[in-house]
N, C-alpha and C positions, 0 to 999 in steps of 0.2 A: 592894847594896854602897853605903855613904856616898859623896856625891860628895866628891871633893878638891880645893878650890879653886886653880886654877892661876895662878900669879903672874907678872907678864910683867914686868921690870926692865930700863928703857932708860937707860942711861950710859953714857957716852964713856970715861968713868973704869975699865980692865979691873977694878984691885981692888976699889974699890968697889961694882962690877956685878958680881963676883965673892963679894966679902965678904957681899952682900945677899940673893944666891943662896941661897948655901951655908946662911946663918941660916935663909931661911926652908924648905929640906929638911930642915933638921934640926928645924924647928918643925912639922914635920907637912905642908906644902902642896909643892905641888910649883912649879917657879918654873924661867923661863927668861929670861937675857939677852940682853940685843940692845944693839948700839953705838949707832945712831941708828935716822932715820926708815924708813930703806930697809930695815935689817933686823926696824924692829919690825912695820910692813906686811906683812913673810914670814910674821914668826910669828902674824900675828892673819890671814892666809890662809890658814894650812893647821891651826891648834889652835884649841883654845876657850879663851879667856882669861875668867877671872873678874875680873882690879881689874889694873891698870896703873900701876904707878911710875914716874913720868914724870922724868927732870934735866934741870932749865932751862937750865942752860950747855952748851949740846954746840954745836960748829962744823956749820956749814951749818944745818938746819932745826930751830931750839932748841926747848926743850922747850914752850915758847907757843906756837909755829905746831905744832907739832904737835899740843897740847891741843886747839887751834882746828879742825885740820882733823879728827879724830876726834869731834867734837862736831857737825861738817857734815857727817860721812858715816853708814853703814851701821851703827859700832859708838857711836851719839852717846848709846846711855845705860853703857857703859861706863865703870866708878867708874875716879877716876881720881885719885893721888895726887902732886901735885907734890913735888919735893925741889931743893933751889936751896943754893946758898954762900951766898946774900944774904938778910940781915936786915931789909932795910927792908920797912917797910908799904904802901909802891904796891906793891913786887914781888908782895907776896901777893894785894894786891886781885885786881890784873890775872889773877892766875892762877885767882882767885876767878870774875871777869869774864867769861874763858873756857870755866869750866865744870868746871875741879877741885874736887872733891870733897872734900879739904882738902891740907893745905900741910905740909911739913918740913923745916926749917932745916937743912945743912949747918954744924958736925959734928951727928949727932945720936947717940943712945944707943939700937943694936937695939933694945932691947924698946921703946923710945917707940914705932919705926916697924912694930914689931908690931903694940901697942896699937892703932894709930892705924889700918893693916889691919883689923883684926878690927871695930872698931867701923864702917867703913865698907861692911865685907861686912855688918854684921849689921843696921846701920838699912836698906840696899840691899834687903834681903832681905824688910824688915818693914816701908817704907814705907807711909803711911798709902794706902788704895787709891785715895782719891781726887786722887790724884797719879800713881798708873798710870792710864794710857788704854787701856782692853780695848775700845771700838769704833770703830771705822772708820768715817770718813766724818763727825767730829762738828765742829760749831764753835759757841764760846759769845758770842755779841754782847750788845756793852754799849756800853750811848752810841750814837756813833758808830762804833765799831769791831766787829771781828770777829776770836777766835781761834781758828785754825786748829790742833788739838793733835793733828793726824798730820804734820805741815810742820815745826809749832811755830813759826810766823806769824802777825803781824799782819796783818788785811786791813782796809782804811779804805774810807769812804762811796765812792767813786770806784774802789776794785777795785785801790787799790795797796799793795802785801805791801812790809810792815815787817820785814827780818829783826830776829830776836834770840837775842842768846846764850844756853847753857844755861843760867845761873844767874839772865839775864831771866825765861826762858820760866817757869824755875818759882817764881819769886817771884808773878809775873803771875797761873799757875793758882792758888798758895794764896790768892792775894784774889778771885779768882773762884768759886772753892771756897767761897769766906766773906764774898758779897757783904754788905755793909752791918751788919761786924761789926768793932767793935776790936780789932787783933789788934798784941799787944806784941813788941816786939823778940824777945823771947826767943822766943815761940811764931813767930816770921819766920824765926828762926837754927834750930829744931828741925823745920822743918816743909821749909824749903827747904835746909838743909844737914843737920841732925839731927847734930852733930858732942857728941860724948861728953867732947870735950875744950873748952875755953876758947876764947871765939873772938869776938872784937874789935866791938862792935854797930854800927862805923862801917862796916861793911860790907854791913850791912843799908840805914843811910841812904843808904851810895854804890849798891847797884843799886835804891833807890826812885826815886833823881834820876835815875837811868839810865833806867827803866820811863816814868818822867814826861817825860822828851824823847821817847822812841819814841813816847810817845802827844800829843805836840803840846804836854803842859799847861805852862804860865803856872805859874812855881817859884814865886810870891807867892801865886796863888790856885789851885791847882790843882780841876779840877771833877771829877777821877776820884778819883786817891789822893790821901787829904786827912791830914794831918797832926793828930794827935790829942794835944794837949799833954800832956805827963808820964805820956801811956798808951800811941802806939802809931800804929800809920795803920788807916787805913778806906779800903776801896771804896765810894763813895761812891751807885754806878748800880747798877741792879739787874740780873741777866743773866738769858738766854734759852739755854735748847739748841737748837739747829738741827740737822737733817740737809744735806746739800749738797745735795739738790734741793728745800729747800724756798725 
């Protein structure tokens, strides 16, 4: 039997968590609402959720700290799609920041947040493999440092763990993936978000700068991610695989 991808819809909003529902039963998946944090924790404790619709505005634990704490816990590769009243572009960064998978503007138009589903399940599904991690136990050192891609941590010369967010973590692997290659905006935005739809390249530059503080560098001379004019950035160092006991 095909599986049915399950939709899990968190808003405070009843008809609107109602309305989102009901479209996507009738679009073939099956889909269950939750008002906040407390009831969406119910439902991803006793079902299997496939992609999560996260609303930014809910009272007590908004849709960010919950983004945040689902990206630190047990379901942190759960796709995940914010939806917000608010237009402005830090909201979306942030939500970018924290490891959404992509962003949908309130009001919006079902079949946008269809679309925007589907392609999420479908780059999810088909990610390049070298972006899944299948063994246990691996970490890739460059320079000075060390990634840790079962934690998904930085470790430094000294033995002290950098957290970093999801959309850190996987910017990070794709330059490590592609040591000492130019890799352009767009192959950044395909490779770490792979979104179907248009998607703003100042958000590639803001988690470069981001990557580039977690790793110590000097924003004028950076000695890791280097700035590649009118092409793109480069990792600069070459990397190693390690097992943790070597």
């Amino acid at each position: 039997m095909d599986h049915i991808d399950h939709i899990l819809v968190v808003d405070d909003d009843r008809d609107i968590r109602e309305l989102i529902v009901d479209y996507l039963v009738k679009s073939g998946y099956h889909a269950t609402g939750a008002a906040n944090g407390k009831e969406m924790r119910v439902v991803l404790d006793k079902q299997h959720i496939d992609l999560v619709v996260l609303d930014v505005m809910m009272p007590g634990d908004d849709g960010l700290t919950l983004c945040r704490q689902l990206r630190g816990g047990k379901h942190k590769d759960l796709p995940i799609l914010m939806l917000t009243a608010r237009n402005e572009e830090t909201d979306r960064i942030v939500g970018l920041e924290m490891g959404a998978d992509d962003y949908v503007v309130k009001p919006f138009v079902a079949r946008e947040l269809l679309a925007r589903i589907k392609a999420i399940l479908r780059r999810f599904r088909t990610m390049p493999p070298n972006l899944q991690v299948t063994e246990a136990g691996r970490l890739i050192a460059f320079g000075e440092w060390e990634l840790d891609t079962v934690s998904r941590h930085l470790i430094d010369r000294e033995g002290m763990i950098v957290a970093l967010s999801g959309a850190e973590y996987r910017l990070l692997r794709v330059f490590l993936d592609h040591p000492q290659r130019v890799l352009t905006r767009d192959q950044l935005l395909n490779l770490t978000q792979g979104r179907d739809a248009e998607l703003f390249e100042r958000s590639i530059d803001l988690l470069v700068s981001r990557v580039r503080q977690r790793l110590n560098e000097d924003a004028k001379t950076p000695a890791y991610i280097k700035t590649v004019r009118s092409e793109g950035y480069v990792l600069a160092m070459p990397v190693v695989i390690k097992e943790y006991n070597e």
